[in-house]
PAKEPA-130734 format. One record per residue (C-alpha): residue number from 1; chain; x, y, z. Coordinates in Angstrom, 1 decimal, padded with zeros to 4 digits. Layout:
BEGIN
pt i=NUM, ch=A, east=X, north=Y, up=Z
...
***
This chain:
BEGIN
pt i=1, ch=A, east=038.8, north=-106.4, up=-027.4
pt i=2, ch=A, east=037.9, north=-103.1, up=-029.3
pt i=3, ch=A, east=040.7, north=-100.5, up=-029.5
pt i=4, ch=A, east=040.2, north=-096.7, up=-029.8
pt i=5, ch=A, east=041.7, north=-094.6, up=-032.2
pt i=6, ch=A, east=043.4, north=-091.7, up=-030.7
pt i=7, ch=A, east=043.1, north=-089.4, up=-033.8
pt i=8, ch=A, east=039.2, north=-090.6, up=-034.5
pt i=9, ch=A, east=038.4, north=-089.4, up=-030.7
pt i=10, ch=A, east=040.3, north=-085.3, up=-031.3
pt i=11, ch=A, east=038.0, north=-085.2, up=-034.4
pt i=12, ch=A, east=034.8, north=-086.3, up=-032.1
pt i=13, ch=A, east=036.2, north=-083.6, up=-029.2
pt i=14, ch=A, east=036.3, north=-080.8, up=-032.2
pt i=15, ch=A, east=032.4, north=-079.9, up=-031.9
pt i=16, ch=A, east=032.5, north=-080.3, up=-027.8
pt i=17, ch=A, east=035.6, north=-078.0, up=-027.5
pt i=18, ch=A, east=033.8, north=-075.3, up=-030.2
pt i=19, ch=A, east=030.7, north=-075.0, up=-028.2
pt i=20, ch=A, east=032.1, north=-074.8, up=-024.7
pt i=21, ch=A, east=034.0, north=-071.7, up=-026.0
pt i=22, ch=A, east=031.0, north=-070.5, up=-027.8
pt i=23, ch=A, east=029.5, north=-071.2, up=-024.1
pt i=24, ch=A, east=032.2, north=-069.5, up=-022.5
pt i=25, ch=A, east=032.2, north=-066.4, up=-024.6
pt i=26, ch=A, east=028.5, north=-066.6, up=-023.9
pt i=27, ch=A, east=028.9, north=-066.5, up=-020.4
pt i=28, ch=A, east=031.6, north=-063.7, up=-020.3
pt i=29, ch=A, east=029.6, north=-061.7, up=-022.3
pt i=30, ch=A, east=026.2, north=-062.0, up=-020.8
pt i=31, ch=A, east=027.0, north=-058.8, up=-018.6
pt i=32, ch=A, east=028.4, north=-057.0, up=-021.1
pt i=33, ch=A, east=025.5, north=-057.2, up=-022.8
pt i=34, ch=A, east=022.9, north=-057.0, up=-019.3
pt i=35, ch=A, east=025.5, north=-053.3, up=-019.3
pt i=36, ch=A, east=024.7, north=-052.1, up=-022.3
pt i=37, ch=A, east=020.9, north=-052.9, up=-022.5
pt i=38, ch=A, east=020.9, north=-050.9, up=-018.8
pt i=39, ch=A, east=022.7, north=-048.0, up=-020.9
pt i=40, ch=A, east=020.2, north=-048.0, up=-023.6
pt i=41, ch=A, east=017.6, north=-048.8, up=-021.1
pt i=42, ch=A, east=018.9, north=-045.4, up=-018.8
pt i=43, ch=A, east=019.5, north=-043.1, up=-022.6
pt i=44, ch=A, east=015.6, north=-044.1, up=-023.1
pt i=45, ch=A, east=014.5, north=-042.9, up=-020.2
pt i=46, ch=A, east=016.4, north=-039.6, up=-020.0
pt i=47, ch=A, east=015.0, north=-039.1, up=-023.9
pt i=48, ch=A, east=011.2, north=-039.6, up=-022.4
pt i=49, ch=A, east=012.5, north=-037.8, up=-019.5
pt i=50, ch=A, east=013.7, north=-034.5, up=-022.1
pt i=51, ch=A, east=010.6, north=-035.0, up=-023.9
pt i=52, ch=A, east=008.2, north=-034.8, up=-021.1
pt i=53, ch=A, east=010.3, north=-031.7, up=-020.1
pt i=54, ch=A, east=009.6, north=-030.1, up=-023.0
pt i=55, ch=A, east=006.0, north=-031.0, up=-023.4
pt i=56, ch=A, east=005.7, north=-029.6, up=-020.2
pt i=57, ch=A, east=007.3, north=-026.0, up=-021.0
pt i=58, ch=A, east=005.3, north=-025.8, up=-024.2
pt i=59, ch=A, east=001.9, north=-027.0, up=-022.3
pt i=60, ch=A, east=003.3, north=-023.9, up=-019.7
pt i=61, ch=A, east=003.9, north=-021.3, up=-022.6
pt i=62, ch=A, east=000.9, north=-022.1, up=-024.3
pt i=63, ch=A, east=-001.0, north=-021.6, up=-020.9
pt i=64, ch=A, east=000.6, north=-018.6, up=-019.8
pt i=65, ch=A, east=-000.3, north=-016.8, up=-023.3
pt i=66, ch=A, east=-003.8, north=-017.5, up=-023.3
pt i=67, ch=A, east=-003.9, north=-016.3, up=-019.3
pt i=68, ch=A, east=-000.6, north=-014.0, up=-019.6
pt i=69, ch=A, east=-000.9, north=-010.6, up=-017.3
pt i=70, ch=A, east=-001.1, north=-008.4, up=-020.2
pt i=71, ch=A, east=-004.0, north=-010.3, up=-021.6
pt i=72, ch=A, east=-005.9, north=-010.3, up=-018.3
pt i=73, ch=A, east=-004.7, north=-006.5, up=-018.4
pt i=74, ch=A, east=-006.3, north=-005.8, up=-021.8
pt i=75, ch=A, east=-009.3, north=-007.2, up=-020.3
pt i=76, ch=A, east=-009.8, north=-006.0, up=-016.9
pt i=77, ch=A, east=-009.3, north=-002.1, up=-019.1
pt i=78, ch=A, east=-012.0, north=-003.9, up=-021.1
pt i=79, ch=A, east=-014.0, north=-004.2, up=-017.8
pt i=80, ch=A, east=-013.8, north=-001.0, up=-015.9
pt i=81, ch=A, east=-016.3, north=002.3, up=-016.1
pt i=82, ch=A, east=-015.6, north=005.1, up=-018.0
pt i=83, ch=A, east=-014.5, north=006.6, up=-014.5
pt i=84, ch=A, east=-012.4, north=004.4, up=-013.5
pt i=85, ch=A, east=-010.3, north=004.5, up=-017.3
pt i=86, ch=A, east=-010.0, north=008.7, up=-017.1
pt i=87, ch=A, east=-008.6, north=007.3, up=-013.4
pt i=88, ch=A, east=-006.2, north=005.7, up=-015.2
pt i=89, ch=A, east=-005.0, north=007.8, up=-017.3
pt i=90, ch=A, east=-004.9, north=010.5, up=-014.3
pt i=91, ch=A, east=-002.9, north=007.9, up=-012.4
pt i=92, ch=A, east=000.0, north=007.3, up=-015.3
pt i=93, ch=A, east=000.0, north=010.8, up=-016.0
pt i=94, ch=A, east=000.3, north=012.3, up=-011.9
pt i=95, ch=A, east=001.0, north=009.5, up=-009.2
pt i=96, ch=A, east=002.8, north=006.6, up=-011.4
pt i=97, ch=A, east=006.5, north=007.4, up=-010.8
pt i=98, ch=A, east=006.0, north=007.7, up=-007.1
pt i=99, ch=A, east=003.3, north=005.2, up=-006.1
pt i=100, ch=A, east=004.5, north=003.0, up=-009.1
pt i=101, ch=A, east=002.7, north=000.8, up=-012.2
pt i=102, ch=A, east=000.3, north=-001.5, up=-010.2
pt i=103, ch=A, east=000.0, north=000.8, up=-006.8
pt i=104, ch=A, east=002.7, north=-001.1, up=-005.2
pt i=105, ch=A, east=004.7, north=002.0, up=-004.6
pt i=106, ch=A, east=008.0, north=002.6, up=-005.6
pt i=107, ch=A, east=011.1, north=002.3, up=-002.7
pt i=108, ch=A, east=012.3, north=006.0, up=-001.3
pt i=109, ch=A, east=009.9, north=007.6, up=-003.3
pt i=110, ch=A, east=006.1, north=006.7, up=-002.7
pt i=111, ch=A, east=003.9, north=004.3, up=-000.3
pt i=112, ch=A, east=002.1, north=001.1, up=-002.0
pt i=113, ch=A, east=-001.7, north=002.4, up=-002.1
pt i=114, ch=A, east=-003.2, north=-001.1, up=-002.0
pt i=115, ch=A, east=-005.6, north=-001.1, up=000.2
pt i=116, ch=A, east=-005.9, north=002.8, up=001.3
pt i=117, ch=A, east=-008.8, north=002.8, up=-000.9
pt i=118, ch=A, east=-011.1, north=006.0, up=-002.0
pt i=119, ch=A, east=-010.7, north=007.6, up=001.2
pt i=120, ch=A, east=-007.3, north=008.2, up=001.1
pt i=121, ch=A, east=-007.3, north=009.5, up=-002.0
pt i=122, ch=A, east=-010.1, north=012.2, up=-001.1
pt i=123, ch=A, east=-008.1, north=013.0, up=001.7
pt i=124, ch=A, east=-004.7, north=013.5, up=000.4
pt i=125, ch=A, east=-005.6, north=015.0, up=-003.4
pt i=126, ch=A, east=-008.5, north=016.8, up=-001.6
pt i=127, ch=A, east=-006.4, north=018.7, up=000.8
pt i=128, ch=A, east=-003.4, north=019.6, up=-002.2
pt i=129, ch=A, east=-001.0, north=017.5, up=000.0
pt i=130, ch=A, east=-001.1, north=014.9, up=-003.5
pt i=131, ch=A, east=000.6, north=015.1, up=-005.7
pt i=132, ch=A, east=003.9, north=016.1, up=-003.6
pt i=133, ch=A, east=006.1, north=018.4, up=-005.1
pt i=134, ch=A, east=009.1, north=017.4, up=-003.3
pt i=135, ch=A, east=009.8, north=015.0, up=000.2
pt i=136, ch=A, east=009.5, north=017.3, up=003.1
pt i=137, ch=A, east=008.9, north=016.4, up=006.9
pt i=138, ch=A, east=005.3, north=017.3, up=006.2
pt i=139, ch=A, east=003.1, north=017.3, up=003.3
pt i=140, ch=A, east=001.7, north=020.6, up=003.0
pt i=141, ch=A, east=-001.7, north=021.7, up=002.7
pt i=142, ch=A, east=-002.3, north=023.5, up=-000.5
pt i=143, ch=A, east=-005.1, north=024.3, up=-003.2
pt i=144, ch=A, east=-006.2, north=021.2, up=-005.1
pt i=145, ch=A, east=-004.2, north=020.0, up=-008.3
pt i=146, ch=A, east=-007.6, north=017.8, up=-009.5
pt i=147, ch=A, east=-011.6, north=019.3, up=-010.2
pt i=148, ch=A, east=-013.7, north=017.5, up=-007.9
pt i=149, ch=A, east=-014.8, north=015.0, up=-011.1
pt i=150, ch=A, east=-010.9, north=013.9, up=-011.3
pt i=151, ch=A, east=-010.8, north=013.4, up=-007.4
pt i=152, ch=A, east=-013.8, north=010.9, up=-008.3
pt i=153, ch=A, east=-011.9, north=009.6, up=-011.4
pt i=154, ch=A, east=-008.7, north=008.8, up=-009.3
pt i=155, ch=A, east=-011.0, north=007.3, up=-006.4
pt i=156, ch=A, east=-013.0, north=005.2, up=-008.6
pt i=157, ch=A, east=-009.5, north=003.8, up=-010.5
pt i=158, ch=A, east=-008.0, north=003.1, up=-006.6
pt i=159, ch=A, east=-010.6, north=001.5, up=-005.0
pt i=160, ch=A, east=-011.3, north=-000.9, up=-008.3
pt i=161, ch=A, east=-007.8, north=-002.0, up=-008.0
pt i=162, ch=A, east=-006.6, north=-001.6, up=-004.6
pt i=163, ch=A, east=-009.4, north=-001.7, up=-002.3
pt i=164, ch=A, east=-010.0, north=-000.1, up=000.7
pt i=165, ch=A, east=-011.7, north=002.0, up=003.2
pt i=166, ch=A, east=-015.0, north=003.8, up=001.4
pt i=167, ch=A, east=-016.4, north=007.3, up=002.1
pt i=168, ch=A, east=-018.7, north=007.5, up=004.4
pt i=169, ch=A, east=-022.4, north=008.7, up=003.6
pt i=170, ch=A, east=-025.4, north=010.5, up=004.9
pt i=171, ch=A, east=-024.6, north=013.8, up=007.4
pt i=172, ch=A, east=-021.6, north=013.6, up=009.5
pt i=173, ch=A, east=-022.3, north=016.1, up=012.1
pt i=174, ch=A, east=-025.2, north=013.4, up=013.5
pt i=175, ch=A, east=-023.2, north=012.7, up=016.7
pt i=176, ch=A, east=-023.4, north=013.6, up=020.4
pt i=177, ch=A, east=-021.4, north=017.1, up=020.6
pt i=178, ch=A, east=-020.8, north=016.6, up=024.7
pt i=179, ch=A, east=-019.4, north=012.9, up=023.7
pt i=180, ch=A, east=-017.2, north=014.2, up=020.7
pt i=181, ch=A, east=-015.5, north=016.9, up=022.6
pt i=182, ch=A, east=-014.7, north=014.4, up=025.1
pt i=183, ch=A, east=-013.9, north=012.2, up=022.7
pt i=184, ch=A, east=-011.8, north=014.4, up=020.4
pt i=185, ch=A, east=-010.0, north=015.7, up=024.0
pt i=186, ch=A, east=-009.3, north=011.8, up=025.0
pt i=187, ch=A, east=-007.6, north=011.1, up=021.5
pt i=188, ch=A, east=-006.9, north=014.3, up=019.3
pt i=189, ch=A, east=-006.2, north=017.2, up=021.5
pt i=190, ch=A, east=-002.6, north=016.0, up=022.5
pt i=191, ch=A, east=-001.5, north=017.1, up=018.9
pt i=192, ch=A, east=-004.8, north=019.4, up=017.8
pt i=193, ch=A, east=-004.7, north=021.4, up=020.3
pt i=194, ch=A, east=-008.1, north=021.2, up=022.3
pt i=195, ch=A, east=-010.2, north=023.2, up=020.3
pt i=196, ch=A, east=-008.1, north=021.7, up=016.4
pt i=197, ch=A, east=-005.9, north=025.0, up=016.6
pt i=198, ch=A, east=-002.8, north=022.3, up=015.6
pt i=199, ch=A, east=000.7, north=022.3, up=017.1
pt i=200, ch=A, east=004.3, north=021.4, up=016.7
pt i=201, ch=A, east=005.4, north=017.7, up=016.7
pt i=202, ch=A, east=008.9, north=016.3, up=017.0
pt i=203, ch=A, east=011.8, north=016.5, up=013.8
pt i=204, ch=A, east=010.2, north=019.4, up=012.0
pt i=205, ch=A, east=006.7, north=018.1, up=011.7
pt i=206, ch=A, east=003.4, north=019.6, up=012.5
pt i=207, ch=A, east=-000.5, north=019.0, up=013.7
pt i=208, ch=A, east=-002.7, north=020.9, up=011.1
pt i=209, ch=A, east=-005.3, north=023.6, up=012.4
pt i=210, ch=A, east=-008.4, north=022.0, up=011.4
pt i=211, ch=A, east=-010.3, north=025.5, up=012.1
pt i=212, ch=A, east=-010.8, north=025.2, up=007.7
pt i=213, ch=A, east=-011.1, north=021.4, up=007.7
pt i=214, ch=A, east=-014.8, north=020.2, up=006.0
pt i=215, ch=A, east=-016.6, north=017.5, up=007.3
pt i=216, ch=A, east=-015.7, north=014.8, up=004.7
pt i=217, ch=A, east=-011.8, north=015.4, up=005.3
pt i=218, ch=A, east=-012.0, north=015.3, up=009.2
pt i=219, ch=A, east=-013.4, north=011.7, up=009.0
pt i=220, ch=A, east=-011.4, north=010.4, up=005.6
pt i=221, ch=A, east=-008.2, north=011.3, up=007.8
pt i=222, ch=A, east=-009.6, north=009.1, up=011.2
pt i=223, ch=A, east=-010.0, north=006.7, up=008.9
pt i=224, ch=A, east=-006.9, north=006.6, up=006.6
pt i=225, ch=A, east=-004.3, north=008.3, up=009.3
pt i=226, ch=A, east=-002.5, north=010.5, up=007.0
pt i=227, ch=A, east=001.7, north=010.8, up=008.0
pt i=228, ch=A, east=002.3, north=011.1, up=011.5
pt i=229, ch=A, east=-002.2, north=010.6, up=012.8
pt i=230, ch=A, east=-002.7, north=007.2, up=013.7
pt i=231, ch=A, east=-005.9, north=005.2, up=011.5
pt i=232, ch=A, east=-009.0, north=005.4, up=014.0
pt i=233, ch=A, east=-010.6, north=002.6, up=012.4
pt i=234, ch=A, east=-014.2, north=001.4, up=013.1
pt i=235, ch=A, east=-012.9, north=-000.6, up=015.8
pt i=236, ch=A, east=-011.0, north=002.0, up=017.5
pt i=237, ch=A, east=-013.9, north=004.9, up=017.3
pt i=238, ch=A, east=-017.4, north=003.4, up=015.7
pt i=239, ch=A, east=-018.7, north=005.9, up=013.0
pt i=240, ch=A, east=-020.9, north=007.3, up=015.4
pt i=241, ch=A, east=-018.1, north=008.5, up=017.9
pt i=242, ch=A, east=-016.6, north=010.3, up=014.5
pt i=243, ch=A, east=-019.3, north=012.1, up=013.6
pt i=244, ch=A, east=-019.6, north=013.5, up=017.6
pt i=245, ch=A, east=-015.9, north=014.2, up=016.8
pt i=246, ch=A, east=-017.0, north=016.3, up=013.5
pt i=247, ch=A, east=-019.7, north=017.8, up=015.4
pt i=248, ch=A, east=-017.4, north=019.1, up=017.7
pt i=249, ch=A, east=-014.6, north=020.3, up=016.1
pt i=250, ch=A, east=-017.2, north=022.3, up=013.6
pt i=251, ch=A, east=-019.1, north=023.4, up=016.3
pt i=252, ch=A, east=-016.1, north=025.3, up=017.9
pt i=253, ch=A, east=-014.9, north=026.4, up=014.7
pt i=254, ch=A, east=-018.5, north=028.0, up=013.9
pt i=255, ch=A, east=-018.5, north=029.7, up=017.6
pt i=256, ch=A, east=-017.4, north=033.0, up=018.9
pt i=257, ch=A, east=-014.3, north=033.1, up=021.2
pt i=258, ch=A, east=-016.1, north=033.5, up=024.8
pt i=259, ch=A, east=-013.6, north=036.2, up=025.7
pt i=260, ch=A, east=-014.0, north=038.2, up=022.1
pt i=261, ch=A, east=-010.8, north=038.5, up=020.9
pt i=262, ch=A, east=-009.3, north=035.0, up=019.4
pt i=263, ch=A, east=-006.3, north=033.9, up=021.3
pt i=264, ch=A, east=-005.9, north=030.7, up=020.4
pt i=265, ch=A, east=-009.4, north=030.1, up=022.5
pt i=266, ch=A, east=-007.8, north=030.6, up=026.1
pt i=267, ch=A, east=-010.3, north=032.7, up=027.5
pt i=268, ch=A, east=-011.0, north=035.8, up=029.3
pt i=269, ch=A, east=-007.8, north=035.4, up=031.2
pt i=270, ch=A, east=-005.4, north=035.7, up=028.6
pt i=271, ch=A, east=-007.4, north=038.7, up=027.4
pt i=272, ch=A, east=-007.2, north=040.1, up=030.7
pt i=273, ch=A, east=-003.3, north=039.8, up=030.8
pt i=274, ch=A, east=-003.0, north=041.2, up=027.6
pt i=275, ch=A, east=-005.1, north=044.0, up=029.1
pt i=276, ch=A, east=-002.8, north=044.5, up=031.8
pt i=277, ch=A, east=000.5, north=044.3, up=029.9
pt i=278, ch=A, east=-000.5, north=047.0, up=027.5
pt i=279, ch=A, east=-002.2, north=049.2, up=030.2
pt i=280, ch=A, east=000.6, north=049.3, up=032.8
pt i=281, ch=A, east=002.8, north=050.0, up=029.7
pt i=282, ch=A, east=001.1, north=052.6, up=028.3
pt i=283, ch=A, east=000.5, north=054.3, up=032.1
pt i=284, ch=A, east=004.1, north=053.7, up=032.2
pt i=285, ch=A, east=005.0, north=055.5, up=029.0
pt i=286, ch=A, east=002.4, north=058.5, up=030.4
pt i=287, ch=A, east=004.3, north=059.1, up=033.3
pt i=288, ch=A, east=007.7, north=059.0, up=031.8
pt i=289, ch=A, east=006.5, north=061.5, up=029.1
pt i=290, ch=A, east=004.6, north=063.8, up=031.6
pt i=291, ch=A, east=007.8, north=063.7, up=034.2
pt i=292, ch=A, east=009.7, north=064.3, up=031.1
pt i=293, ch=A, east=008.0, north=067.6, up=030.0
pt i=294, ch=A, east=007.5, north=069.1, up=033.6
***
């Protein structure tokens, strides 16, 4: 018959009794621990996170030096004719604070003149209405600011950088003359008069006379619409029907008035009411005068 001793068994259960607490503690700090290595985990990433955030930005900076719009500037000046640079400067010095640094235009002060191109610009500095001296219902028509070689200068720096209708070439009177007066009555004469004398329009504006109007501004206007003239472009009227136009409209100017005397091209019959008026007056006046003496 063996017999236990009580005190010999509590010294065996010592070790046991340790390492179930070192298991328990184990256990109950197992997700502790899981916790922090997710926060260290989670700092790591937002630390690759930052750093790929900032590689990124310098990678951007670095890229956006080397292609930066006042590098491709420098070069694109670098690029352009002698022509187009005296444009340039013509530009910064005349049209800049209205039609603003890159031709965008500026708001409540000047239209953007991307894509009016050269013949625009002929029309407009051509005719005196550019540079405008001050916002008006109309633009007037006055002597030209630029030589002829600055016109040319200004074109050549627009259409490199705006683009845009071209002049045309070759002789623009090379039309039909019975089409273009048809033509010209069909879709000019309701504001040109019939025979390009001009005429009032609504809120103070005007249709120019074209009576003084050369050959190369007739068509750059179809083709650009200056103000309150719609753009007859190609599709509207082929370059063909706007040179019958221009052969028209100088044709008349270069023509007598078939009744002598010019009023405003109406004919013999106005003549011949003048006529009247003035005779019956003056008969009039004769027999007051002669009544008036006897």
């Amino acid at each position: 018959m063996s017999t236990t001793n009580p005190q010999s068994d509590a010294q065996n259960d010592v070790p046991h009794r340790g390492r179930a607490r070192w298991l328990r503690r184990r256990a109950e700090g197992a997700p502790a621990a899981s916790a922090r290595a997710r926060r260290r985990s989670k700092q790591r990433r937002r630390v690759m996170n930052v750093a790929g955030l900032m590689a990124a930005l310098v990678l951007t900076g670095a890229l956006y030096s080397a292609l930066s719009p006042a590098y491709a500037t420098d070069e694109g000046t670098a690029n352009e004719s002698s022509a187009e640079a005296a444009g340039r400067e013509l530009y910064e010095r005349s049209c800049i604070s209205c039609h603003g640094a890159n031709l965008e235009g500026v708001p409540n002060r000047g239209p953007s003149l991307i894509g009016v191109g050269e013949a625009a610009v002929y029309f407009q500095v051509h005719t005196g209405r550019m540079p405008l001296a001050r916002q008006e219902a109309d633009a007037p028509d006055k002597p030209a600011v630029f030589s002829d070689e600055e016109i040319d200068q200004l074109m050549a720096y627009v259409q490199a950088n705006g683009g845009g209708p071209t002049l045309p070439s070759g002789d623009l009177r090379d039309g039909d003359l019975a089409e273009g007066g048809e033509l010209f009555r069909l879709n000019c004469a309701s504001c040109h008069n019939f025979v390009g004398q001009g005429g009032a329009l609504s809120s103070g504006k005007a249709a120019p006379s074209l009576e003084d109007s050369s050959d190369l501004e007739i068509y750059t206007a179809m083709l650009t619409g200056p103000e309150n003239m719609p753009v007859f472009g190609d599709n509207q009227l082929t370059p063909e029907e706007k040179r019958s136009i221009i052969n028209y409209v100088q044709t008349i100017n270069s023509q007598a008035d078939p009744g002598g005397a010019g009023i405003g091209r109406m004919g013999p019959v106005a003549e011949g009411l003048v006529i009247w008026v003035v005779g019956i007056g003056a008969l009039l006046f004769a027999v007051f005068w002669m009544g008036s003496k006897a």
